[in-house]
PAFI-814189 format. One line per 8 residues: number of its first residue (from 1); for each residue z, x, y of C-alpha. Coordinates in nm, 2 decimals, decimal comma, always signed. Layout:
<atoms>
NUM = Z X Y | ...
</atoms>
This chain:
<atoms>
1 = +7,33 +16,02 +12,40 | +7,37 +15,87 +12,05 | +7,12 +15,61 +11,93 | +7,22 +15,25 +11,90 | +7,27 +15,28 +11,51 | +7,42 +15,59 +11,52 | +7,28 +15,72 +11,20 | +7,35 +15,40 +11,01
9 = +7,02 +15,26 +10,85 | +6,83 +14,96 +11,08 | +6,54 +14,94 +10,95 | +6,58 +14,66 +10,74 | +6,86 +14,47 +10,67 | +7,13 +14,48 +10,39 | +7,20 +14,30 +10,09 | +7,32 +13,96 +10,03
17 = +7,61 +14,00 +9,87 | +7,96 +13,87 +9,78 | +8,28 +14,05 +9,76 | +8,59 +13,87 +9,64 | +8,79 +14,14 +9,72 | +8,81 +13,96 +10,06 | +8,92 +13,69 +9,99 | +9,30 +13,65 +10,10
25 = +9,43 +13,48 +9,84 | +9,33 +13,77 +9,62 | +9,60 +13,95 +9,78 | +9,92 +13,71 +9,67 | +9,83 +13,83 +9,30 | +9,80 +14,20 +9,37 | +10,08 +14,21 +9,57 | +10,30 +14,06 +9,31
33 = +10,15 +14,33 +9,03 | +10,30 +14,56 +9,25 | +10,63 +14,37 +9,30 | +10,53 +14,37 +9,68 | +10,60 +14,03 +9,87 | +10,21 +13,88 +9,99 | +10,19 +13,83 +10,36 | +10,10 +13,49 +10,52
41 = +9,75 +13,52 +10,66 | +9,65 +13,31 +10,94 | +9,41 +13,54 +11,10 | +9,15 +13,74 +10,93 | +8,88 +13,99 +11,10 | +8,58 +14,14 +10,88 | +8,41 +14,47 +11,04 | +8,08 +14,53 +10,95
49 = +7,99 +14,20 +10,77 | +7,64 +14,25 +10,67 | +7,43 +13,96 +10,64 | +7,79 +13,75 +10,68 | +7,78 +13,60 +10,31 | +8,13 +13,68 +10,28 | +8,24 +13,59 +10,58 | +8,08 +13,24 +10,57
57 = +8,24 +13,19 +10,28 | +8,56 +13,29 +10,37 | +8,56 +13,06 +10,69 | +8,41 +12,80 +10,46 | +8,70 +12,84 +10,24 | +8,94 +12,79 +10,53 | +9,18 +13,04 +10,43 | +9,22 +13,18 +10,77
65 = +9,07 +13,17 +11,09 | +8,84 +13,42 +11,11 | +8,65 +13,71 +11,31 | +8,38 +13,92 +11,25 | +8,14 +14,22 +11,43 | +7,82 +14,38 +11,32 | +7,60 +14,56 +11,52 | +7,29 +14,47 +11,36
73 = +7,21 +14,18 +11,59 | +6,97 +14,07 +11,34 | +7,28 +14,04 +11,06 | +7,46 +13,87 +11,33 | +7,21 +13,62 +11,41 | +7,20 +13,55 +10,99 | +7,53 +13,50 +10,98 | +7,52 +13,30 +11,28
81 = +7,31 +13,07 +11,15 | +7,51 +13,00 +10,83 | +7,86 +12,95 +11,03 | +7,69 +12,61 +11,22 | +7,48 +12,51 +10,88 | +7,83 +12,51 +10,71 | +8,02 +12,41 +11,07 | +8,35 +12,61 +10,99
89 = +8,53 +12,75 +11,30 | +8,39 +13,12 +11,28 | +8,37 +13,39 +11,58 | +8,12 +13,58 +11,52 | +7,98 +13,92 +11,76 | +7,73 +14,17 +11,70 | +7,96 +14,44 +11,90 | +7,95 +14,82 +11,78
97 = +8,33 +14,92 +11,66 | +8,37 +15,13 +12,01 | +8,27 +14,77 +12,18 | +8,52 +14,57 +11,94 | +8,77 +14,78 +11,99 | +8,74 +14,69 +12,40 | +8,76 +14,33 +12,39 | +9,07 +14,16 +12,50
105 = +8,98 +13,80 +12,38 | +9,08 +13,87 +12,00 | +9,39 +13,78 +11,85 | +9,63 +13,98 +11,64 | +9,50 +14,01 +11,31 | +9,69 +13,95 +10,97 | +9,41 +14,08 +10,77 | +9,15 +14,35 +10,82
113 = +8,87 +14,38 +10,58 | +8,61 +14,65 +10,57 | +8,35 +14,69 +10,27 | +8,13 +14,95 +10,21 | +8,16 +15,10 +10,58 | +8,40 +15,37 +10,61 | +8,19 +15,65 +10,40 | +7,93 +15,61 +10,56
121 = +7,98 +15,60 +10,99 | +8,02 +15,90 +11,15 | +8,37 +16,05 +11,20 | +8,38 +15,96 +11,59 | +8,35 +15,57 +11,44 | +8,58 +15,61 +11,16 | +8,85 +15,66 +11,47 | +8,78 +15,38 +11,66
129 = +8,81 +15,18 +11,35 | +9,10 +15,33 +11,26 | +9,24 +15,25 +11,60 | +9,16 +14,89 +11,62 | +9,35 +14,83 +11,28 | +9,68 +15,05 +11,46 | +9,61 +14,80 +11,76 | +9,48 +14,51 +11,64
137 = +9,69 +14,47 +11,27 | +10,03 +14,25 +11,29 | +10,34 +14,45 +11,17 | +10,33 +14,32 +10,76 | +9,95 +14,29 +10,79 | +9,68 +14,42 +10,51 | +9,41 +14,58 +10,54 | +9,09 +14,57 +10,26
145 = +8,97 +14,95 +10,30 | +8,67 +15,01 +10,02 | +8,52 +15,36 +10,02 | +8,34 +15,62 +9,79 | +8,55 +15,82 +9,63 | +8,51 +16,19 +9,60 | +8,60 +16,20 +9,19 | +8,29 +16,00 +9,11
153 = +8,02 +16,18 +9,39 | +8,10 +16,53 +9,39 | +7,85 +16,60 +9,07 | +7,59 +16,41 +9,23 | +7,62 +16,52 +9,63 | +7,34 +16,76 +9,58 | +7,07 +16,53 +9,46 | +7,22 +16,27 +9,70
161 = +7,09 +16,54 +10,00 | +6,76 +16,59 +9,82 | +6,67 +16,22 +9,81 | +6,74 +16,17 +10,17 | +6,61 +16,46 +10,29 | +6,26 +16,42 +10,11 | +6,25 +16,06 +10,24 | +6,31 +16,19 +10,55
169 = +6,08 +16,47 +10,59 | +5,81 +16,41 +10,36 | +5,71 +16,05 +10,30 | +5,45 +15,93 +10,56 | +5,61 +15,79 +10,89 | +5,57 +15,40 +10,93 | +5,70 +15,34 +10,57 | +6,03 +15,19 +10,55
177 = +6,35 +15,30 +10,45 | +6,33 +15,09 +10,10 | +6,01 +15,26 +10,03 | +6,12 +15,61 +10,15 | +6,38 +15,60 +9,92 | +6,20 +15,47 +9,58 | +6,00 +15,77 +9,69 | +6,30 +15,99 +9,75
185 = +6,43 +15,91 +9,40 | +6,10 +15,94 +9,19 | +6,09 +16,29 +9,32 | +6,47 +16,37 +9,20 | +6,34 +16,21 +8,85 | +6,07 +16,42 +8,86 | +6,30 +16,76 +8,89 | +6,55 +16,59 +8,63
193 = +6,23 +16,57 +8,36 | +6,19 +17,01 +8,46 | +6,35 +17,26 +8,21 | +6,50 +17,40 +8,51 | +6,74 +17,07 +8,53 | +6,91 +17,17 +8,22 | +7,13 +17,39 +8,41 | +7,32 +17,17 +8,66
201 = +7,20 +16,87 +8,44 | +7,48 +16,66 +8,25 | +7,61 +16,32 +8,11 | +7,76 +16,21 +8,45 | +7,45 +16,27 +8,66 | +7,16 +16,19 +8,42 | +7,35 +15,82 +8,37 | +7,37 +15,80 +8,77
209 = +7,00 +15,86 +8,84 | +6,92 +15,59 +8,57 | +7,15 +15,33 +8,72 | +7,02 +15,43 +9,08 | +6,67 +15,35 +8,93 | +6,72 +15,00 +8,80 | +6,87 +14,90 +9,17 | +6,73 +14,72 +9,45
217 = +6,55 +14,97 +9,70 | +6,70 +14,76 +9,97 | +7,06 +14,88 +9,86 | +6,96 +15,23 +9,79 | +6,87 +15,26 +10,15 | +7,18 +15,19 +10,31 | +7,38 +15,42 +10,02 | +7,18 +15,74 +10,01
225 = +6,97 +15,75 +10,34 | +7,27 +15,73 +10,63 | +7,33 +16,03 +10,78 | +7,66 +16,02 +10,72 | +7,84 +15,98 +10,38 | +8,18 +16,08 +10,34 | +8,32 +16,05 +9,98 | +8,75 +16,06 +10,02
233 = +8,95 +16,15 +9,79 | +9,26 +15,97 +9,78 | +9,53 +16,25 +9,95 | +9,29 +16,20 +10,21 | +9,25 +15,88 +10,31 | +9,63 +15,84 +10,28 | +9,63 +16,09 +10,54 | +9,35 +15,90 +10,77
241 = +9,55 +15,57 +10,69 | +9,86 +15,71 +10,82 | +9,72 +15,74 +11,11 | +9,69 +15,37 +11,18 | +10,05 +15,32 +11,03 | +9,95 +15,18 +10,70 | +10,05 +15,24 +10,36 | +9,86 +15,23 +10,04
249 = +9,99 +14,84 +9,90 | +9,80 +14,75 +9,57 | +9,42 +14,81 +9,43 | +9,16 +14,49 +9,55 | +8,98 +14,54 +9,19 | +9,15 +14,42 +8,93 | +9,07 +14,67 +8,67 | +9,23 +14,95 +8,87
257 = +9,59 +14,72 +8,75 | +9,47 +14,75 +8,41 | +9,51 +15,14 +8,39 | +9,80 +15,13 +8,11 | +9,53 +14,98 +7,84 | +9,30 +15,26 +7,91 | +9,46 +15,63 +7,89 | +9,53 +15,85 +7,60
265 = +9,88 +15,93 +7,57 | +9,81 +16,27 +7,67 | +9,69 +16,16 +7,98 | +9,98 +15,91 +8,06 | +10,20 +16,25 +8,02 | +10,02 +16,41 +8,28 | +10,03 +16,15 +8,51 | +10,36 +16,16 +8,47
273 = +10,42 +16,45 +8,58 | +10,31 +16,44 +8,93 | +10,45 +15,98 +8,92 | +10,67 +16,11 +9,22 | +10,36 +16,17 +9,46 | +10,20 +15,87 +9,46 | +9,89 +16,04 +9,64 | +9,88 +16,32 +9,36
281 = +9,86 +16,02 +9,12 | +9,60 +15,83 +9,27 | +9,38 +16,15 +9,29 | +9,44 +16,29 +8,96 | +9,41 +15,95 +8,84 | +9,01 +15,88 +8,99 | +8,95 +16,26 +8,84 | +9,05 +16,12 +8,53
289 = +8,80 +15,81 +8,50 | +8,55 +16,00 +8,75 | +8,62 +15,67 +9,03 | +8,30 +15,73 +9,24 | +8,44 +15,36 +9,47 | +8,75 +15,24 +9,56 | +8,86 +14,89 +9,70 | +9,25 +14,91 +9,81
297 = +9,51 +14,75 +10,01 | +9,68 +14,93 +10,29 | +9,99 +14,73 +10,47 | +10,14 +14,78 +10,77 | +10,50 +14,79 +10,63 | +10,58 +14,59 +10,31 | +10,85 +14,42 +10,13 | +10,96 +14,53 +9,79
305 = +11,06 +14,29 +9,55 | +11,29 +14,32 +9,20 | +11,11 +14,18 +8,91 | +11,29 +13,87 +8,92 | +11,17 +13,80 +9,27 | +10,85 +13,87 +9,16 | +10,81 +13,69 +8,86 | +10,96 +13,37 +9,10
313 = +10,69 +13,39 +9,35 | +10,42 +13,50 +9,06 | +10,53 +13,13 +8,90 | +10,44 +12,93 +9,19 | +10,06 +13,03 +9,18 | +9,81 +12,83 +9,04 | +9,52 +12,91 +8,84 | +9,22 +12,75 +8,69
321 = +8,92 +12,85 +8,48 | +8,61 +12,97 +8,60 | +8,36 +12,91 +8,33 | +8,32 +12,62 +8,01 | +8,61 +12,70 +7,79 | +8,25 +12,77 +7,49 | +8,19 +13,07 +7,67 | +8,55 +13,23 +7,70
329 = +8,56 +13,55 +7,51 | +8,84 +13,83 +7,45 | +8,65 +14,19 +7,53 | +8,74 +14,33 +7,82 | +8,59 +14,60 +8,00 | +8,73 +14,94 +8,19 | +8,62 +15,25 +8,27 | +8,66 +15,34 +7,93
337 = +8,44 +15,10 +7,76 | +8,53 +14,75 +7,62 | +8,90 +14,67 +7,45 | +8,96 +14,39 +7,27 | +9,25 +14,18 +7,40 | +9,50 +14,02 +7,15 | +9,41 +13,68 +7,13 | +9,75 +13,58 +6,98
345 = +9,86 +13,61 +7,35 | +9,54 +13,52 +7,49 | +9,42 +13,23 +7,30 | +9,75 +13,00 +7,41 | +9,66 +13,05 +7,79 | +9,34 +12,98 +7,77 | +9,40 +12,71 +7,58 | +9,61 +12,57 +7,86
353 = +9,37 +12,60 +8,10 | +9,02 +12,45 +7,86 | +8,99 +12,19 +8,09 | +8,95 +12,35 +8,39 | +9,17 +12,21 +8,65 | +9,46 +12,41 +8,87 | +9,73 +12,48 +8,66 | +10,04 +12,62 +8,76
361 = +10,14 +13,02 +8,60 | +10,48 +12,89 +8,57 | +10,32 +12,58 +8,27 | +10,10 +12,87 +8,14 | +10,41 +13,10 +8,09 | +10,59 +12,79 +7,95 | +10,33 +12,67 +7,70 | +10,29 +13,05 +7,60
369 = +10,67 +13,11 +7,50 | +10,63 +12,76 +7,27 | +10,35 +12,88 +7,11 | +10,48 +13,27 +7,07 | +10,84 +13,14 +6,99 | +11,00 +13,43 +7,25 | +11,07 +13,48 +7,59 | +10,77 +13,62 +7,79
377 = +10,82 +13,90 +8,06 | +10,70 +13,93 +8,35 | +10,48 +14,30 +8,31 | +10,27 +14,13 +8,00 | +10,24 +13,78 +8,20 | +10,12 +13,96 +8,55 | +9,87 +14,19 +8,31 | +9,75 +13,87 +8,16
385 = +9,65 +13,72 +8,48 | +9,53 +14,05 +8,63 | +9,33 +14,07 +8,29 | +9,18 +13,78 +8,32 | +9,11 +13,75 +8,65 | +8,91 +14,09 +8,56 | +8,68 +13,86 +8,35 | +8,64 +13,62 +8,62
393 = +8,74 +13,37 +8,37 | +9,01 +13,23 +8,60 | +9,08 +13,26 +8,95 | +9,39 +13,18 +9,19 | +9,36 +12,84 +9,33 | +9,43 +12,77 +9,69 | +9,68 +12,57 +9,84 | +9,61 +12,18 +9,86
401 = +9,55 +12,20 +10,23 | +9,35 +12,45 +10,18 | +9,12 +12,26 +9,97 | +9,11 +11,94 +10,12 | +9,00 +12,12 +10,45 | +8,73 +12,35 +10,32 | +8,52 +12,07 +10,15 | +8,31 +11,98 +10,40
409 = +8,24 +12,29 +10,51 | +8,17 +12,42 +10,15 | +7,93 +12,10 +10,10 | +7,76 +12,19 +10,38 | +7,70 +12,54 +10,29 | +7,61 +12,48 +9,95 | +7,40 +12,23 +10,02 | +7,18 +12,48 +10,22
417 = +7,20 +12,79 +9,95 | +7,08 +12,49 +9,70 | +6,77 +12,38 +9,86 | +6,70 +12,74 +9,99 | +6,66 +12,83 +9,64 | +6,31 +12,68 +9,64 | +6,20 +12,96 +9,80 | +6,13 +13,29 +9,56
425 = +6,30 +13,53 +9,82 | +6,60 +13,56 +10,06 | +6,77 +13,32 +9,86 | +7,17 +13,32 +9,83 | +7,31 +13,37 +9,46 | +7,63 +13,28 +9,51 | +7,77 +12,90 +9,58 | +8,15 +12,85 +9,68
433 = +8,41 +12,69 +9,54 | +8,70 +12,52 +9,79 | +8,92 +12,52 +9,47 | +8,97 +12,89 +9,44 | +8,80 +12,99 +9,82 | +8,56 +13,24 +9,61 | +8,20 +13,23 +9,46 | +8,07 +13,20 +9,20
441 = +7,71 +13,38 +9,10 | +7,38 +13,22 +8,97 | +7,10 +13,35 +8,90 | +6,74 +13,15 +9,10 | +6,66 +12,94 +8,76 | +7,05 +12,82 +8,79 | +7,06 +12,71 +9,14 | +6,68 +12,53 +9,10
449 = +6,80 +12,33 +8,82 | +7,16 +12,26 +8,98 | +6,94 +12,13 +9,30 | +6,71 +11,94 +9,09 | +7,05 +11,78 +8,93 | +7,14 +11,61 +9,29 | +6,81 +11,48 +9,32 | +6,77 +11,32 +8,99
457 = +6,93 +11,23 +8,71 | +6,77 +11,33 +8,36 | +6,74 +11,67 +8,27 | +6,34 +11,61 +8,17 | +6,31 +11,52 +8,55 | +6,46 +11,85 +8,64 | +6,19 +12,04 +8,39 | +5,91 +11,86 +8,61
465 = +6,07 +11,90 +8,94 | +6,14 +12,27 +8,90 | +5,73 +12,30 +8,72 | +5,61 +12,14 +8,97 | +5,74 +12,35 +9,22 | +5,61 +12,70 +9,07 | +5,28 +12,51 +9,01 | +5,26 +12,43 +9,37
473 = +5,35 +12,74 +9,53 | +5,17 +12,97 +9,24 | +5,50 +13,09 +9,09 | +5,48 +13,26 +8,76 | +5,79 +13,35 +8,50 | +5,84 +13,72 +8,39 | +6,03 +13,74 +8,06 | +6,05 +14,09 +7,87
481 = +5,79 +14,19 +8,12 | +5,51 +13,95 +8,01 | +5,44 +13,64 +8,18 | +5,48 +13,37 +8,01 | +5,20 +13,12 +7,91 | +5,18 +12,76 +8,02 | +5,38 +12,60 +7,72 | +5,58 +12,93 +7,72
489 = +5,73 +12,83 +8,09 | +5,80 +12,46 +7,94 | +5,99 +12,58 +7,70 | +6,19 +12,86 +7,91 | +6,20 +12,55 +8,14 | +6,39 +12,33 +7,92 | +6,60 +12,60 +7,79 | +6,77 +12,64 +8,15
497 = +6,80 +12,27 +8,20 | +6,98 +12,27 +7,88 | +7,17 +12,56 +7,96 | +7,32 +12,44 +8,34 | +7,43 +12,11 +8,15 | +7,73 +12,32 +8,03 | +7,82 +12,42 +8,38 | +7,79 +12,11 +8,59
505 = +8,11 +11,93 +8,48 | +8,25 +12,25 +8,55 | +8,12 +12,29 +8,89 | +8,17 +11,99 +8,98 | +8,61 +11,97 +8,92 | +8,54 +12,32 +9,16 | +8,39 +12,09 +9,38 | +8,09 +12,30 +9,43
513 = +7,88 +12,01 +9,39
</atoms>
């Protein structure tokens, strides 16, 4: 008889993160990169959702109505918590997929997300959610499948085993898995600093292990102690997708649209070569930039669209910026380091969009042909927004309903993340925007001084609100790995109470605050 957890880590509970990638609107843009018509989305179902953080905000956003399961009842009850904090309409369950699958009180779903689940459940799981998105998906539905990918892991599968099977086997029992790990992975560091490694060592693996050691333990837990992890290669997921009726529709990250910028010509005529197997493509293509994670769109059936259609419905969006038009910047960066974007092109959109309200592509595109003097298409207009959007300098906005909805709930939610900030753990870093329906990240010194901003007014009071608080509760600043000195906090003090003062106008015309 299988345990409740089925080989999925328990022990303690995983991250608190965001992923935009499921947020709907997201889709409308992708789609459109693609030439593929977006599908409405009035129902929306998230297996496996963590601590909820994305699914809160979602609801929040009121993008959809929507649904989610995880079996961690101690997830669910998280997650639980925030839905009636924020009050958004939200069902929430902490069935297994196998006890999902069986219920007959869920709608028909228009969208189907899944992050960071699929690589790593067992095979006899991977069917039953594979059959609830054949059952449960409406014909022209997506579905958000994000995986590891076989290109990136393959060179690293063999220390992957090590780590987890030293955790398992010989740290002492009663430690937990965050521990077991960091143990795990100083004992893989250990063999890596052994002439020995030199023979299996290389660029790929020794920059892996250094990025693994920087991370949270809590993360590294769920990624290399499951006992199952199944990275895909693209030909076969395809395959597994099939099986529920779905088709690859668009990349979810953005820099997977930005592919063109990136490859020698050399490599573009390979590609080529193999264009008329889309699978082949996709492979060859995540060999090429070593992809060890993919977030796609599958769709049940899709609707193709000639580049005039698409450039009509690409017009209609809105956009707006995400940060103080002082910070924007024209690097962007790939899988093959940073490019600089021509700001010729760039500069007039941005300039469009400097004060940070919901603009319309179709103004952008106009105010960028007056200032370039020609026509502009619609490949080099969809990169620019895809490009952008990369940055998370801008971001699609939602409709007006939408918006006008989603602000109570939003208020209420981050109101809550704000004044949970006081405390120095379990905090949320993200606050939500109704505007756009996504986050947007800050740091614990960031959401202290944005709280301390609704309580008073004068940034010296936010100083001694937020001093006062680490004096009361023993809190000490680590900068550069030295703790800072009594006038040393002041000062770092008053430098982030001058640095938020940027962002607040900002933050508040996205009514976050």
């Amino acid at each position: 008889m299988h345990s409740w957890n089925q080989g999925y880590v328990t022990d303690i509970n995983y991250t608190k993160g965001y992923y935009g990638t499921l947020n709907p609107l997201r889709i409308k843009l992708c789609f459109l990169a693609q030439k593929l018509l977006p599908p409405k989305i009035s129902t929306a179902c998230e297996l496996g959702f963590g601590h909820g953080i994305t699914l809160n905000f979602n609801a929040a956003s009121a993008n959809a109505r929507w649904y989610g399961t995880d079996f961690n009842a101690s997830q669910a009850c998280f997650a639980q918590n925030l839905a009636q904090i924020s009050t958004a309409p939200l069902n929430i369950y902490d069935d297994s997929f196998g006890e999902f699958l069986k219920r007959d009180d869920l709608p028909q779903f228009d969208f189907i997300a899944l992050h960071g689940i699929f690589s790593w459940v067992s095979e006899e799981i991977q069917a039953q959610i594979l059959e609830f998105i054949r059952n449960k998906l409406n014909v022209g539905g997506v579905c958000l499948m994000s995986y590891n990918c076989q290109a990136g892991w393959a060179a690293t599968a063999p220390l992957r085993d090590l780590i987890r099977t030293y955790s398992h086997y010989l740290t002492p029992l009663g430690k937990s898995s965050s521990e077991r790990v960091k143990e795990g992975l100083d004992f893989v560091n250990a063999l890596m600093s052994l002439p020995c490694s030199e023979s299996f060592k290389s660029p790929k693996l020794t920059s892996v292990l250094t990025t693994l050691s920087k991370m949270d333990s809590i993360y590294l837990a769920h990624e290399l102690l499951n006992e199952h992890h199944h990275p895909f290669n693209f030909v076969e997921m395809s395959k597994l997708m099939g099986q529920a009726k779905l088709e690859f529709a668009s990349y979810a990250n953005f820099s997977d649209h930005l592919t063109n910028i990136q490859l020698l010509p050399q490599e573009k005529e390979l590609l080529m070569q193999v264009a008329h197997n889309h699978s082949i493509y996709e492979m060859l293509k995540d060999l090429m930039f070593s992809v060890s994670f993919r977030s796609d769109y599958w769709a049940k059936g899709t609707i193709r669209l000639t580049e005039n259609q698409a450039l009509e419905e690409l017009l209609k969006l809105k956009v707006v910026l995400y940060i103080p038009y002082a910070n924007v910047d024209y690097e962007i960066k790939t899988y093959r380091g940073s490019f600089k974007l021509n700001e010729d092109f760039y500069q007039p959109i941005l300039e469009t969009l400097k004060d940070n309200q919901p603009t319309s592509i179709a103004t952008i595109k106009e105010k960028l042909e007056k200032s370039l003097k020609r026509d502009v298409q619609f490949a080099e207009l969809v990169e620019a927004m895809i490009a952008l959007s990369n940055k998370e300098h801008i971001k699609l906005v939602q409709e007006e309903e939408h918006i006008q909805e989603s602000q109570n709930y939003t208020q209420n939610l981050n109101r809550h993340i704000l004044q949970q900030s006081l405390q120095p753990q379990n905090y949320i870093n993200h606050l939500i925007s109704p505007v756009s329906g996504e986050a947007i990240p800050l740091n614990r010194f960031e959401l202290l001084f944005l709280y301390a901003s609704t309580l008073f007014k004068e940034p010296k009071e936010w100083v001694s609100f937020v001093s006062n608080h680490f004096q009361k509760y023993g809190e000490k600043i680590i900068k550069d790995g030295k703790e800072l000195s009594d006038q040393e906090t002041m000062e770092e003090l008053e430098k982030q109470a001058q640095a938020i003062q940027e962002w607040i106008p900002i933050l508040h015309k996205l009514k976050v605050i």
